[in-house]
N, C-alpha and C positions, 0 to 999 in steps of 0.2 A: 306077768309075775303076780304071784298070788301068796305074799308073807302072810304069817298067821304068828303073828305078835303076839305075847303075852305077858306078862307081869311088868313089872313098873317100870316107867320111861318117864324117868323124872324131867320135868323142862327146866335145863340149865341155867344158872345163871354165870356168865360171862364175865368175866373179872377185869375191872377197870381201874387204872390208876386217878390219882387225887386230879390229873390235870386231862383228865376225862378220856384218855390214849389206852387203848387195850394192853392188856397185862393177859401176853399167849399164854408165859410161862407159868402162872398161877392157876390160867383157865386148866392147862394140862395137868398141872395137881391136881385139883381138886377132880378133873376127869377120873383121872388115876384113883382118888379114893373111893368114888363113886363105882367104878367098875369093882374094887376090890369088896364093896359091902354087898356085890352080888347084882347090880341092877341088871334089866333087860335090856336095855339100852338108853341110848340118850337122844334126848331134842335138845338143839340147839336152836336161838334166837326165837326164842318165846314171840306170839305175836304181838302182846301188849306190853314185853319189855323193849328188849333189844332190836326187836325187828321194828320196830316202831323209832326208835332213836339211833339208831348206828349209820352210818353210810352207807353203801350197797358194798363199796370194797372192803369194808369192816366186816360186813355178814360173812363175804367169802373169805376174809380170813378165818374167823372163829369154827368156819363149818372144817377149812381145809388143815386147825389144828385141832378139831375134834375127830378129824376120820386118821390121821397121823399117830393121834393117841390112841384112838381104840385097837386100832390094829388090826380089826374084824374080832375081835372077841365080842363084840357086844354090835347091832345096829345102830347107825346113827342117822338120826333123821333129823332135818333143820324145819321151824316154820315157814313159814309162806304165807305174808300180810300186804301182799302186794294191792293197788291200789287200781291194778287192771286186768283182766284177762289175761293180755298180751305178755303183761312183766311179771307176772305169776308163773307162765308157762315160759319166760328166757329164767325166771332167778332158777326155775326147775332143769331146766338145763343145763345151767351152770353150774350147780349143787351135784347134781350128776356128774359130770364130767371131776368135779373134784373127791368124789367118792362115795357121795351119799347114798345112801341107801333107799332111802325115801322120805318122806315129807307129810309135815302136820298141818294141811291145809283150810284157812279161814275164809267164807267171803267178805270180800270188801270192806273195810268197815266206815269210809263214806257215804255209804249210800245206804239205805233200809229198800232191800230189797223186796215182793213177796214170793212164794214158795217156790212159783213158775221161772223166776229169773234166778233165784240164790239154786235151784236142780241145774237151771242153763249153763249157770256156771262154775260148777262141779262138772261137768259132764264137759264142757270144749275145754277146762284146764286138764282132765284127763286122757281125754281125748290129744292134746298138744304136746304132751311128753308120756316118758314109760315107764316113770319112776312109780311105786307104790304111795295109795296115800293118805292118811289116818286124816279124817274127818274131824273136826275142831269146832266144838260146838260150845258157845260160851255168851248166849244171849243178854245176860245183863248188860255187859260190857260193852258189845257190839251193836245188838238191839237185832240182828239176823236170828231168828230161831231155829235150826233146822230139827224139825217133830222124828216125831217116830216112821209117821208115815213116809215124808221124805226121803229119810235113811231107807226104807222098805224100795223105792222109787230109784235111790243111786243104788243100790245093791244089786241090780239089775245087770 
């Protein structure tokens, strides 16, 4: 599968109540006004928000009332800040199976990789599932850089 994304894919934020318990039905509001102001689609569980603080059954709720809401009017793609290969490529499966479209993927951000290991894994997480997958590049935070040339290297 080969999307060709374009215009803004704002990365959601997730709506929580005061007793820190997800709040679906707000999340799908504010879905709702966010598709109606025209976006291209949505990311759900940001990797330095939610996907970082949510449980694993938390993420798949919010993905499974993001593809609910959209309804296929818009793509929906979830982050992916898994903290291995292996659970990068099951939450990708899982995200799948509940509707996703595809996926905003980060490596690790445990570990400072260099450029030989952070291609290695981009390439066996792709390699592992069939979902499409927008590259998420955000070195301050993470301290993973992925250059230009890299990107030249995965585009392959």
């Amino acid at each position: 599968m080969n999307p060709h994304w374009s215009g803004v894919f704002p990365a959601v934020t997730t709506q929580i109540e005061q007793d820190q318990s997800l709040n679906l039905p707000a999340t799908a509001r504010h879905l709702e006004v966010l598709i109606d102001c025209g976006v291209s689609g949505l990311i759900m569980c940001g990797s330095l928000g939610e996907n970082q603080t949510l449980a694993p059954e938390e993420k798949r709720a919010v993905v499974r009332c993001a593809v609910a809401t959209a309804r296929g009017r818009v793509p929906v793609l979830s982050g992916v800040a898994e903290s291995s290969t292996s659970a990068a490529i099951q939450y990708i499966r899982d995200v799948k199976q509940l509707g996703a479209d595809g996926v905003m993927l980060l490596p690790p951000m445990s570990y400072k990789g260099d450029s030989q290991e952070t291609v290695a894994f981009f390439r066996a997480v792709a390699a592992g599932s069939d979902l499409p997958i927008m590259i998420y590049n955000n070195p301050i935070s993470y301290a993973n850089d992925i250059t230009p040339a890299m990107f030249a290297e995965l585009a392959e």
